[in-house]
C-alpha positions in Angstrom: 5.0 -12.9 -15.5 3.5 -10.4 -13.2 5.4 -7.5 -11.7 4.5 -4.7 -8.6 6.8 -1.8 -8.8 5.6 0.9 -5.7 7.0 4.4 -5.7 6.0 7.5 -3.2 7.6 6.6 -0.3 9.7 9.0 1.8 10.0 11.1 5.0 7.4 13.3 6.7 6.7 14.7 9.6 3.8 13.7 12.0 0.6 14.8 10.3 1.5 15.0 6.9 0.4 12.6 3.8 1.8 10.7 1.1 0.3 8.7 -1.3 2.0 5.6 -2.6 1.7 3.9 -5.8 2.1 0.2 -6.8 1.9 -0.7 -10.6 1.3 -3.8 -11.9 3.2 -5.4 -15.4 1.8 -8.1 -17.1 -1.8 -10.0 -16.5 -5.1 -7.4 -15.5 -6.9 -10.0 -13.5 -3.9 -10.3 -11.2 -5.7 -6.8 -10.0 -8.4 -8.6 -8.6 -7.6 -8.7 -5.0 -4.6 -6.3 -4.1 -3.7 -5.5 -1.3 -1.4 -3.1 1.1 0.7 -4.3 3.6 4.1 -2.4 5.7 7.1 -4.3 7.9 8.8 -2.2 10.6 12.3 -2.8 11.8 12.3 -5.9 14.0 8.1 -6.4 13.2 6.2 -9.1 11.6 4.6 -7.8 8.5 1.1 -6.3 9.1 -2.1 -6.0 7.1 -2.8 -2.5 6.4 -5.5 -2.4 3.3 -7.3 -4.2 0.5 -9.2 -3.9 -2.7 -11.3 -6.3 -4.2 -12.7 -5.9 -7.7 -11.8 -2.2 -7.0 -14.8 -1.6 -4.9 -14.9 -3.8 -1.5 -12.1 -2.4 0.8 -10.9 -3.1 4.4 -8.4 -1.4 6.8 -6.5 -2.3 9.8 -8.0 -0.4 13.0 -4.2 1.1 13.0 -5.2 3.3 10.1 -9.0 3.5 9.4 -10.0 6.9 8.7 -6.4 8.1 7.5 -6.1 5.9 5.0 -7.8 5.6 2.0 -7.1 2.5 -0.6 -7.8 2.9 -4.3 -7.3 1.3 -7.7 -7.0 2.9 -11.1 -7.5 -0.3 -13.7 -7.0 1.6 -16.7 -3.3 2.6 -15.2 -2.8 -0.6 -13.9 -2.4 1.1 -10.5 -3.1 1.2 -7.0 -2.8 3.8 -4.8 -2.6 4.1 -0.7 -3.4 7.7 0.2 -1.8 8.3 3.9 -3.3 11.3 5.7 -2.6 12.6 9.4 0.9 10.4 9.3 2.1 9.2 12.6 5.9 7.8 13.7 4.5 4.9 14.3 3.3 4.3 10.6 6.8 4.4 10.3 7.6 1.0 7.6 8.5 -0.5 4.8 5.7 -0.9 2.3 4.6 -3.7 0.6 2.0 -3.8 -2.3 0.5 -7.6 -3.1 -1.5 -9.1 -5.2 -3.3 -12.2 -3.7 -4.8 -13.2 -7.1 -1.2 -14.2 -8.6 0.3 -13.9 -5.1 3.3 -11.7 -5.8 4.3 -9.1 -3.7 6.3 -6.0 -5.0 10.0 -4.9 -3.6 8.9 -2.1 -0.9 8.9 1.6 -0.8 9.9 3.2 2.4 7.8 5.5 5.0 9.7 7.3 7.8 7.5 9.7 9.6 9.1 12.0 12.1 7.7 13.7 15.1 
């Protein structure tokens, strides 16, 4: 059985970073294809990133060139480093994996003005 746990979350102010974490337990090649997504109160979830094979990446318009996904395979790990913050990046967020199609329990991002 595959588990995501994501840590790094918390509260900023506009312009500042954070860099959030998801770990995976149990199978490598559930690594394959991960990807980043965030849910804000009332919203629809939204794509923000992927990682494929740890090398082919894409980004929602929303956060191209503040973002920046990543994946550590040794550590089992992904990474979503958030630059120039804005309140309206404001969300919970998800990690997934689309290989086993799990999706991990949320970390939360609140980014004041």
């Amino acid at each position: 059985q595959v588990q995501l746990v994501e840590s790094g979350g918390g509260s900023v102010q506009a312009g500042g970073s954070l860099r959030l974490s998801c770990l995976a337990y149990g199978h490598e090649y559930c690594l394959y294809d991960m990807s980043w997504y965030r849910q804000a109160p009332g919203k629809e979830h939204e794509f923000v990133s992927s990682i494929s094979s740890g090398r082919s990446t894409t980004y929602a318009d929303s956060v191209k060139g503040r973002f920046t996904i990543s994946q550590d395979n040794a550590k089992n790990t992904m990474y979503l480093q958030m630059n120039s913050l804005k309140p309206e990046d404001t969300a919970m967020y998800y990690c997934k994996t689309a290989t086993c199609n799990i999706w991990g329990q949320g970390t939360q991002v609140t980014v004041s003005s």
